[in-house]
C-alpha positions in Angstrom: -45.8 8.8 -32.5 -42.3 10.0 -32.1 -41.2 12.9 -30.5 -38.0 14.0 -31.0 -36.1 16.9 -28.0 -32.8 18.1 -29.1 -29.9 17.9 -26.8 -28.3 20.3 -25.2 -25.1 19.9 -23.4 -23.2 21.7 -21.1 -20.5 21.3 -18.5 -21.2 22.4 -14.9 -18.8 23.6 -12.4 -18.0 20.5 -11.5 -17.5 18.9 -14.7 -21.2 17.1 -14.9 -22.6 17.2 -18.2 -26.6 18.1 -18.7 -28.5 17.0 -21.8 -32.2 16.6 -22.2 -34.1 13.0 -22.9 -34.4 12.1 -26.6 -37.6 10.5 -27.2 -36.9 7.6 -30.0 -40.6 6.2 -29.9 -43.7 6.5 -28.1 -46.6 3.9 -27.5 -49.4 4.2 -25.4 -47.7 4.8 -21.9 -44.5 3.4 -22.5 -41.7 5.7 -24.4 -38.1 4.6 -25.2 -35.8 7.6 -24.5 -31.8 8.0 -24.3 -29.6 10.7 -22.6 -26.8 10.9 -24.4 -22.8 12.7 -23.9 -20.0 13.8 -26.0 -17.4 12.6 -23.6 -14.7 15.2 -23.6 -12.0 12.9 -21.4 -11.6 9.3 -20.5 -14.3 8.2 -18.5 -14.3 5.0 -16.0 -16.9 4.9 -14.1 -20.4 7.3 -14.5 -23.8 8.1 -12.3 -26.6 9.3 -14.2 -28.9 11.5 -12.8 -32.4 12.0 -14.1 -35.5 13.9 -13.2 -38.7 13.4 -15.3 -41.4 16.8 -15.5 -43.9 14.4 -14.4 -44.2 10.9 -12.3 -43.1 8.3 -14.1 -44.0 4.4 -12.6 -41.2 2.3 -13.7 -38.2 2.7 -16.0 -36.7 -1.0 -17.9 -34.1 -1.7 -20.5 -31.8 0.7 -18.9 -28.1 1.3 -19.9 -27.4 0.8 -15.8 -28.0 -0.3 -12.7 -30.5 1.4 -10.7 -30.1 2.5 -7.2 -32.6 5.1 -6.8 -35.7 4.8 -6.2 -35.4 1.2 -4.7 -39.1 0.9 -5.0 -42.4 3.3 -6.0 -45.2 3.4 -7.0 -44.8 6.5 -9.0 -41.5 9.1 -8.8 -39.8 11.8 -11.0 -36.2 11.0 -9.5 -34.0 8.8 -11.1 -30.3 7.7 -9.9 -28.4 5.2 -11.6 -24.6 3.7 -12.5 -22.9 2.0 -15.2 -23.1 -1.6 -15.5 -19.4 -3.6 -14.0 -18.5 -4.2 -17.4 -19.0 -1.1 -19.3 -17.4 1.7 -17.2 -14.7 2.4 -19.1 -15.1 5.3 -22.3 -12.6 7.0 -23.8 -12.5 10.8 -24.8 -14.4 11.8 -28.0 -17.1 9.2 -27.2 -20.8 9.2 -27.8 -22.1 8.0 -25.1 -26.0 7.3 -24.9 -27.9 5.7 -22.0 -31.2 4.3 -23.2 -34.4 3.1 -20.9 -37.8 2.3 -21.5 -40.1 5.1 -19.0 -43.6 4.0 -17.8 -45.6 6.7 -17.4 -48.2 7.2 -14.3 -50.4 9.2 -16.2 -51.1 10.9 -19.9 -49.1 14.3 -19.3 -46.2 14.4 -22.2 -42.9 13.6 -20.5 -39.7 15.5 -20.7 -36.9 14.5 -18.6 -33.0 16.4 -17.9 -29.8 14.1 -17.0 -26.7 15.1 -15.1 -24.1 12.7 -15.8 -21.6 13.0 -12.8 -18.3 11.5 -14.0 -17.1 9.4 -11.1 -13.4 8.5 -12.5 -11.0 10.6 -10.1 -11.3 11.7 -6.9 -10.3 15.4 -5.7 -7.5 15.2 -3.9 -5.4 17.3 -1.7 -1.6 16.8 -0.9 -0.4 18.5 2.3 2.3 21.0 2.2 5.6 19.9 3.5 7.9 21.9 5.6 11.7 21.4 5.6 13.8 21.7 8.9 15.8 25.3 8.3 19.1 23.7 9.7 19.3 21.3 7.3 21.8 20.7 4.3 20.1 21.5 0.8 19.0 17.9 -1.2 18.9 16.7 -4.4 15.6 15.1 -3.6 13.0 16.5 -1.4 13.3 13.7 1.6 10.2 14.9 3.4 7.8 14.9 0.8 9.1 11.3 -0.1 8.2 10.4 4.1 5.2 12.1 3.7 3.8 10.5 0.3 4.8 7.2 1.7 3.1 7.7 4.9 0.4 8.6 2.7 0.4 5.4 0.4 0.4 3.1 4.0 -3.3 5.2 4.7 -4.5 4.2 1.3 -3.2 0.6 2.2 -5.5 0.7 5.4 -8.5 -1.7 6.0 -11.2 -1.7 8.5 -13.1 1.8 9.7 -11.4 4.4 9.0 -10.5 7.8 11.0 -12.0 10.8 10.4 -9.1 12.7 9.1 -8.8 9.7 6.7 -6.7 12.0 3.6 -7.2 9.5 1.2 -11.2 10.2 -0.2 -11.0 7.5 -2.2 -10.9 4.8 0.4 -13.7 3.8 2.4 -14.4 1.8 5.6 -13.4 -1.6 4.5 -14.0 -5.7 5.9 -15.5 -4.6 8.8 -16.5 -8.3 9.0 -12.9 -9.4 9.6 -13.7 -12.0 12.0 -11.5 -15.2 14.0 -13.4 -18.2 14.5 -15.1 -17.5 17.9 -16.3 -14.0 16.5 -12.9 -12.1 17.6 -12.3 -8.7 15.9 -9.8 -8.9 13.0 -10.6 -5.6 11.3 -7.9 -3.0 11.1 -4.5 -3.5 9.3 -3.1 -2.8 6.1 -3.8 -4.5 2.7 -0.8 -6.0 1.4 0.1 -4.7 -2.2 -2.1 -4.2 -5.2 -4.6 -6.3 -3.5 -7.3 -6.9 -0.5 -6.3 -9.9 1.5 -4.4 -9.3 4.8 -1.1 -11.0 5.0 0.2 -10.6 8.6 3.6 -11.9 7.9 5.2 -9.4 5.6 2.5 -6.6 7.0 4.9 -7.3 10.4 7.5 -7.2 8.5 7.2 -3.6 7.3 6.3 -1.9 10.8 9.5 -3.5 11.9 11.3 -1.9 9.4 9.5 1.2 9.5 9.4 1.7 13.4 13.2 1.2 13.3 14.0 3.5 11.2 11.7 5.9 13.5 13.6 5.3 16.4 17.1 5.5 14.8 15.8 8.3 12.8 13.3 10.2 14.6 15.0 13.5 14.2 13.7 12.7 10.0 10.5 12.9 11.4 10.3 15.5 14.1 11.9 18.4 12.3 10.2 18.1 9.9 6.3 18.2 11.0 5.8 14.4 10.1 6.3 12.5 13.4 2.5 12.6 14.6 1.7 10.8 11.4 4.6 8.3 11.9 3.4 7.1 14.9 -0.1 6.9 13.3 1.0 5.1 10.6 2.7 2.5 13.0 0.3 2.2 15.3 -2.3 1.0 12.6 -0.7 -2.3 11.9 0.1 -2.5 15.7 -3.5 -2.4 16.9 -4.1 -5.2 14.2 -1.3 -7.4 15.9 -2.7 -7.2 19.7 -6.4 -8.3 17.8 -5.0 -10.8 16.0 -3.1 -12.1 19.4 -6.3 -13.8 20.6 -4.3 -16.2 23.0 -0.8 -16.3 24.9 -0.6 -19.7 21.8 -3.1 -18.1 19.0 -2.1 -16.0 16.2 -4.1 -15.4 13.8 -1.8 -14.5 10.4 -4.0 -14.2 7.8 -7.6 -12.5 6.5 -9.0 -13.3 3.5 -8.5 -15.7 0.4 -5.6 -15.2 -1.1 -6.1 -17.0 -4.4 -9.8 -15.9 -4.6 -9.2 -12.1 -3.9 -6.7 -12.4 -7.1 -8.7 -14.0 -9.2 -11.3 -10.6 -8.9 -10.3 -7.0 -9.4 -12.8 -4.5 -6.9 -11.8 -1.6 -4.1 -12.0 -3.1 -0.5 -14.9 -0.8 -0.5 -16.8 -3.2 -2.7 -16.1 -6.7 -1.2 -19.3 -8.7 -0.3 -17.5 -12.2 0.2 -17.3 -14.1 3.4 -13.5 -13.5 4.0 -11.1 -16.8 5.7 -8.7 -16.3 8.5 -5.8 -17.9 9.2 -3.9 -19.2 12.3 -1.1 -20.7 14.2 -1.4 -22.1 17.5 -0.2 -24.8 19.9 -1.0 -27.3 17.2 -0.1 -25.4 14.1 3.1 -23.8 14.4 4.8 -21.1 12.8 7.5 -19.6 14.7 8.8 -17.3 12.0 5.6 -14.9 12.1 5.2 -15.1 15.4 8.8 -14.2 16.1 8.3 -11.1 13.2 4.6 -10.0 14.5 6.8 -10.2 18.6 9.9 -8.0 17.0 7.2 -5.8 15.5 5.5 -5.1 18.7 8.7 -4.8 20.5 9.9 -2.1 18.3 6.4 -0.6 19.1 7.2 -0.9 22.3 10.2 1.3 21.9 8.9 4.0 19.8 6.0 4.3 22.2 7.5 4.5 25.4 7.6 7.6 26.2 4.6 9.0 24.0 1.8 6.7 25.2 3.6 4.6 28.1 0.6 2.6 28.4 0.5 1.5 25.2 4.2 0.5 24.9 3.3 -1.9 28.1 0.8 -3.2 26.6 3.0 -4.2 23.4 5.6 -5.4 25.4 3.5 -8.1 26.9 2.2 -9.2 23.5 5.3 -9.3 22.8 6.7 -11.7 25.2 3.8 -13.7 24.6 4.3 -14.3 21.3 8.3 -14.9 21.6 7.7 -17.2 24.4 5.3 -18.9 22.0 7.8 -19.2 19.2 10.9 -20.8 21.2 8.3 -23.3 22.0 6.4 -24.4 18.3 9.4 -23.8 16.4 8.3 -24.3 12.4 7.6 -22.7 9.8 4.3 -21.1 9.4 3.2 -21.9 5.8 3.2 -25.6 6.4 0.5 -25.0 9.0 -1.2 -22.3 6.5 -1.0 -23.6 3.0 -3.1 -21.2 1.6 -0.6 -18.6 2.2 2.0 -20.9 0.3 1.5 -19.0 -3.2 2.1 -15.7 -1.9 4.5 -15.5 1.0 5.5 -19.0 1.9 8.3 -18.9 4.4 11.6 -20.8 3.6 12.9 -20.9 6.8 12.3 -19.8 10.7 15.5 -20.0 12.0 16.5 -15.8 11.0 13.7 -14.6 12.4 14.8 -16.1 15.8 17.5 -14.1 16.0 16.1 -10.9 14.5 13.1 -11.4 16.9 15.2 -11.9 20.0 17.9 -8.8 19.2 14.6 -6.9 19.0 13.1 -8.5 22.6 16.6 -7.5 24.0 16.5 -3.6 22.6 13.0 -3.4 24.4 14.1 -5.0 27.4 17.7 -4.4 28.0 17.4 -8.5 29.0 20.6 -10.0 28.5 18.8 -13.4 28.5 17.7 -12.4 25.1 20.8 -11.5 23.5 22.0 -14.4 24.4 19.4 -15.9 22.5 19.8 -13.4 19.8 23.8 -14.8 19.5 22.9 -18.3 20.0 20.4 -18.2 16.9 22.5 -15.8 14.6 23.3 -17.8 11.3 27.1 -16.8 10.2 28.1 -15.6 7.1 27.1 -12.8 4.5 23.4 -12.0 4.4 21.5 -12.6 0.7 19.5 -9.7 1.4 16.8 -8.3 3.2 13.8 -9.0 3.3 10.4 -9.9 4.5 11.5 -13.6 5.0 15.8 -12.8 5.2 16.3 -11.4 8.3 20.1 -11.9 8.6 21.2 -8.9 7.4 19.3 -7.3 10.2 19.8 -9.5 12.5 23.4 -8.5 12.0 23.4 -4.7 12.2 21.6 -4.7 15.0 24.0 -7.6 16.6 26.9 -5.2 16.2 25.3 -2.1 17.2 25.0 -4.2 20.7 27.8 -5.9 21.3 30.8 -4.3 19.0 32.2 -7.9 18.3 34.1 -8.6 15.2 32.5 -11.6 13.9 29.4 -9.6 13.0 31.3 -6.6 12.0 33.2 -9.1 9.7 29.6 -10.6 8.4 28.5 -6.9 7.7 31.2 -6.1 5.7 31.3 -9.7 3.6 28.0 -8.7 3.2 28.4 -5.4 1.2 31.5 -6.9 -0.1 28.8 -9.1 -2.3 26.4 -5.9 -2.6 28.9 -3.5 -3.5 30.0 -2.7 -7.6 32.8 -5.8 -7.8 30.8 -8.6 -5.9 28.1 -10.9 -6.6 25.6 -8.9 -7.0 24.2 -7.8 -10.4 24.3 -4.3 -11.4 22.6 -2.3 -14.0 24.1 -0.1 -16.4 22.6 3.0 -14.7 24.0 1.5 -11.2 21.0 0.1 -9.5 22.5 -3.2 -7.5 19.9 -5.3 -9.3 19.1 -9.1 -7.0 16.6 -10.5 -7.9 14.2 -9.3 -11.1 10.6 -9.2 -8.9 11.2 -5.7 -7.0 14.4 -5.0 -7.5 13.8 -1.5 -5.7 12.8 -3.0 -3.1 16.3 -5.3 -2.2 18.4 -2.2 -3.3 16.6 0.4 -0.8 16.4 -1.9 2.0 20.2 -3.0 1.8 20.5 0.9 1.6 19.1 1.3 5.2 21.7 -1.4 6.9 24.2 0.6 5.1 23.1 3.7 6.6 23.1 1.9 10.1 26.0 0.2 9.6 27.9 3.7 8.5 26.7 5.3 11.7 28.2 2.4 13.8 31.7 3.4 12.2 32.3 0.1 9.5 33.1 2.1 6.5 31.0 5.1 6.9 31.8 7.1 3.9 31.3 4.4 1.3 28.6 2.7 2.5 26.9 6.4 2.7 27.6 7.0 -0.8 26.8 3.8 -1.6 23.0 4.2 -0.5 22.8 7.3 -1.5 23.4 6.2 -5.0 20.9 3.2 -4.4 18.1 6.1 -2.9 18.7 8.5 -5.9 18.1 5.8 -8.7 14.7 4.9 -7.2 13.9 9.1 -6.5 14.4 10.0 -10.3 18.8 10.1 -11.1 17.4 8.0 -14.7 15.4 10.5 -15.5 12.2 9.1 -14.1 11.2 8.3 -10.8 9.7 5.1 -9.4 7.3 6.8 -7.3 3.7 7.5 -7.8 3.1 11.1 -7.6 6.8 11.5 -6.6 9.1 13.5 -9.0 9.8 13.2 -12.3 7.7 11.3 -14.8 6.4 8.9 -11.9 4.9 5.7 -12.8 0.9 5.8 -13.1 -0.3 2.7 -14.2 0.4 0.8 -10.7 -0.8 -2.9 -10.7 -3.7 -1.8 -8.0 -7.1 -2.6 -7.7 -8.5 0.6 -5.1 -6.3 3.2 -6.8 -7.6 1.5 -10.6 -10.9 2.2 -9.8 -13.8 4.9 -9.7 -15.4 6.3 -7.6 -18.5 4.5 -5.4 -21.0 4.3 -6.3 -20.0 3.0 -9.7 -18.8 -0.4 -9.4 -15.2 -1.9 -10.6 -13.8 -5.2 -11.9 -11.5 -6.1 -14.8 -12.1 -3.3 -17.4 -10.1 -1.2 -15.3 -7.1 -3.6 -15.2 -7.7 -3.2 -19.3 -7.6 0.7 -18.9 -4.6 2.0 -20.8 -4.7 5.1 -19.5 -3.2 6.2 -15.9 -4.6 5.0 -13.2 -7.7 7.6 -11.7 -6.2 8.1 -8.3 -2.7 8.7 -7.7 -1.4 6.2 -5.2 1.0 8.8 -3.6 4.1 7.9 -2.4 4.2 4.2 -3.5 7.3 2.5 -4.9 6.9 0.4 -7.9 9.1 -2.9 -8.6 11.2 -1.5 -10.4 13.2 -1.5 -13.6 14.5 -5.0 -15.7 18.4 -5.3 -15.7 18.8 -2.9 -18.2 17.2 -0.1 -16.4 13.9 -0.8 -18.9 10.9 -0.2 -17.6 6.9 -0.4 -18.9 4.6 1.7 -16.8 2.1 -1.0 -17.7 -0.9 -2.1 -14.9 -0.4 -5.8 -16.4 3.0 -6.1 -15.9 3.0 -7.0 -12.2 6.4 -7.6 -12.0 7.7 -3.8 -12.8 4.6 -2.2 -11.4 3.0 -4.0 -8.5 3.4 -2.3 -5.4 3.5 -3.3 -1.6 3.9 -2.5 2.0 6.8 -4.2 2.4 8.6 -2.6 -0.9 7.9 1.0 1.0 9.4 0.5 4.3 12.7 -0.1 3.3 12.3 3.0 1.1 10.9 5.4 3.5 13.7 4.1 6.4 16.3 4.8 4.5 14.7 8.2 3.1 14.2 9.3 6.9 18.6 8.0 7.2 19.0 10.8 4.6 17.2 13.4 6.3 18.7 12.4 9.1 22.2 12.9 7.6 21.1 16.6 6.4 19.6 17.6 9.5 23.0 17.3 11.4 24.9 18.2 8.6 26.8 15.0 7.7 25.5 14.6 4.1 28.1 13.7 1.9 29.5 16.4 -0.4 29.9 16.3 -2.9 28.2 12.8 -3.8 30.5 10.8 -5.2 28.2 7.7 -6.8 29.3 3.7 -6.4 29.1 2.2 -9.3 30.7 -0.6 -11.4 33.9 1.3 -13.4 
């Protein structure tokens, strides 16, 4: 017998399609039916639901995975997903889900499907308010804070508030464990993936908590400085968990090399996930010093908001520096894993960077002595998760005045500047190194921003950051930050933002995807450009479009520097860019 029902389509409200169950063949109790969908735009992930005019036993051969009804005997409601591998269909499709129904009795069966498109979440973007005293931008500074505060929630791991403003993250490894059962959940994700690297994670709330304190005016005037210290405080409740011992850090969560090798949302992990430690025995000075300089900065920034709290990351902190002067070394030799993704080429930087900070929370002399004593001489590479010398240096001038570091601070932008060492591109982007360019450029920007307010060559090194800021906010035509500006890049090398909605699953046919990625990662900076300002918005080219926690601090920093300038009137005008003549 076969039985034929036309379908009939339509889009709801929503943008669900409805169509009817064609009936291809019939035998006995058994029919073979399909529900099937013009697509009418890209489509990556998909829920079908069904309900049959009379109970049904069991369905088989299906298009999907099942996840309603679990079990029954007999049941007229049917709820199911794509299959991993076939999420992704493009617009103008035909798409047709087939299944084998088992009938529970001899009434004819018709059945209606609702397929519920799970691609993109609905989002909404806050408003942002501008302080009314300020000078009038190029660039919109506070929405550029705000989307980047925004990219560190979607970075977050481990339960999740409940004005989480990011739908399309979840509660996330809230298995995170140490090896006597401590509590490791909480933190942020590192870049485009899901393993927890505490070393450049430190790193960033460093960088981002100084530029809070030096900048809080950026914040305050402008609505966003409740979220700032919500967005510090994240990685900062991490730290103190992951300080399980006055001599145990623990500096690591998850498998770097196997998290890589699969593509999936936190949301959707299932694998027993590895930590990582130092401790008496296995030493790693370096993060330790970082993860004290972190807290220490915390410290600061909290003291006189949640007093408490400051105390108590003033103590970790003291721990942890104690700790360090004692098992000097450097921290991927005692973590290997950690060796293909941020291995540490030295320990003796963050000494100094993590004693000038144990010093500013302290007013200790004892540890700017220590901060002296450990400074390494000359021009600074960079900046960077693992170069601190640059910062080191600033902040080494800012308390003592002494000419040898104003002299470093100056060689230093001597080499950075159009006319020294450093490469430029023809559109003036001070290009170091070709794997995140944006990233060296905007956090060089910030010490020149600090180093202009201490009086070493104010109006050039303003301009000069300026410039640097600009390049990445859209001056070529095309900005470098998701959801930022003009023609932003959307095809970010990122697994959560890459995929659908739960609860369709995800894996490497959404790397494939050509199209944009489904949710906009707001307010996170890409790598960046080659050396000839070319750049692919392509998800498999890592090296322009991965993103990170650390590439956004130095970004949002030196963003808040700029507000900063405008709100007390001291912006340059008119902008007069630094570039190679």
């Amino acid at each position: 017998m076969l039985l034929l029902l036309l379908s009939t389509l339509a889009w709801s409200v929503l943008g669900d399609m409805t169509t009817t169950m064609q009936v291809t063949s019939q035998q006995g109790q058994t029919l073979l039916g399909s529900f099937c969908f013009d697509l009418k735009a890209d489509t990556l992930g998909w829920e079908l639901d069904v309900t049959f005019s009379t109970p049904v036993k069991d369905v088989s051969q299906y298009d999907g995975d099942v996840i309603s009804p679990s079990s029954a005997s007999c049941f007229t409601q049917l709820q199911m997903v794509n299959k991993p591998p076939d999420g992704v269909h493009y617009t103008g499709e035909h798409l047709c889900v087939k299944m084998m129904v088992h009938r529970c009795g001899a009434a004819v069966i018709t059945a209606t499907g609702v397929l519920r498109d799970l691609t993109h979440a609905q989002q909404t973007v806050p408003a942002v308010s501008t302080f009314a005293g300020a000078q009038a931008t190029k660039y919109n500074y506070v929405e550029v804070l705000m989307k980047s505060m925004m990219f560190y929630e979607a970075q977050r791991s481990g339960k999740l508030p409940a004005d989480n403003r990011i739908p399309w993250r979840g509660d996330s490894a809230l298995g995170d464990k140490g090896d006597n059962g401590e509590d490791l959940t909480g933190g942020w994700y590192d870049a485009g993936g899901n393993t927890k690297f505490n070393f450049p994670m430190a790193f960033s709330t460093t960088f981002l908590t100084w530029g809070l304190i030096r900048y809080k005016d950026a914040y305050e005037k402008t609505g966003q400085l409740d979220k700032m210290y919500e967005c510090i405080k994240w990685p900062l409740d991490y730290f103190i968990k992951c300080h399980t011992q006055q001599d145990e850090l623990y500096v690591q969560t998850g498998d770097g090399a196997y998290e890589h090798s699969t593509w999936t949302s936190p949301e959707r992990m299932n694998q027993n996930r590895p930590t990582f430690k130092i401790d008496a025995d296995n030493h790693g000075s370096d993060i330790a010093m970082e993860v004290a300089a972190a807290m220490a900065a915390g410290s600061i920034a909290f003291k006189q908001k949640d007093p408490a709290y400051s105390s108590t990351l003033l103590t970790h902190a003291k721990q942890l520096y104690t700790y360090a002067l004692a098992h000097q070394g450097k921290y991927s030799d005692s973590v290997p894993d950690v060796s293909d993704f941020y291995k540490s080429y030295g320990f003796a930087d963050e000494n100094s960077w993590g004693a000038i900070w144990m010093y500013k929370a302290t007013g200790d002399n004892q540890y700017l002595a220590d901060a002296e004593q450990h400074y390494i001489p000359g021009p600074a590479w960079g900046f960077s998760w693992d170069e601190k010398n640059g910062g080191a240096n600033v902040l080494l001038y800012e308390a003592t005045k002494k000419s040898i570091y104003q002299q470093d601070i100056v060689a230093t932008f001597n080499a950075w500047l159009p006319g020294g060492t450093v490469a430029y591109t023809p559109n003036c982007l001070a290009f170091r190194l070709k794997w995140g360019p944006l990233r060296y450029s905007a956090n060089m920007a910030y010490l020149a921003l600090v180093a202009a307010d201490e009086g070493i060559n104010t109006s050039q090194y303003r301009q000069w950051a300026i410039g640097q800021i600009h390049y990445i906010l859209g001056d070529t035509g095309r900005s470098f930050i998701a959801g930022f500006g003009n023609n932003p890049p959307q095809r970010l090398h990122h697994r959560s933002s890459s995929c659908p909605l739960l609860p369709a699953p995800c894996s490497w046919d959404m790397e494939k995807y050509k199209g944009p990625n489904p949710q906009v990662l707001y307010g996170a900076m890409v790598g960046g450009p080659d050396q000839n300002d070319k750049y692919s918005d392509d998800r498999d080219d890592t090296m322009r479009n991965e993103v990170a926690c650390d590439y956004n601090a130095g970004l949002q920093s030196s963003v808040a520097g700029l507000q900063h300038l405008a709100n007390g009137n001291q912006f340059p005008s008119p902008l007069q860019p630094v570039c190679p003549q």
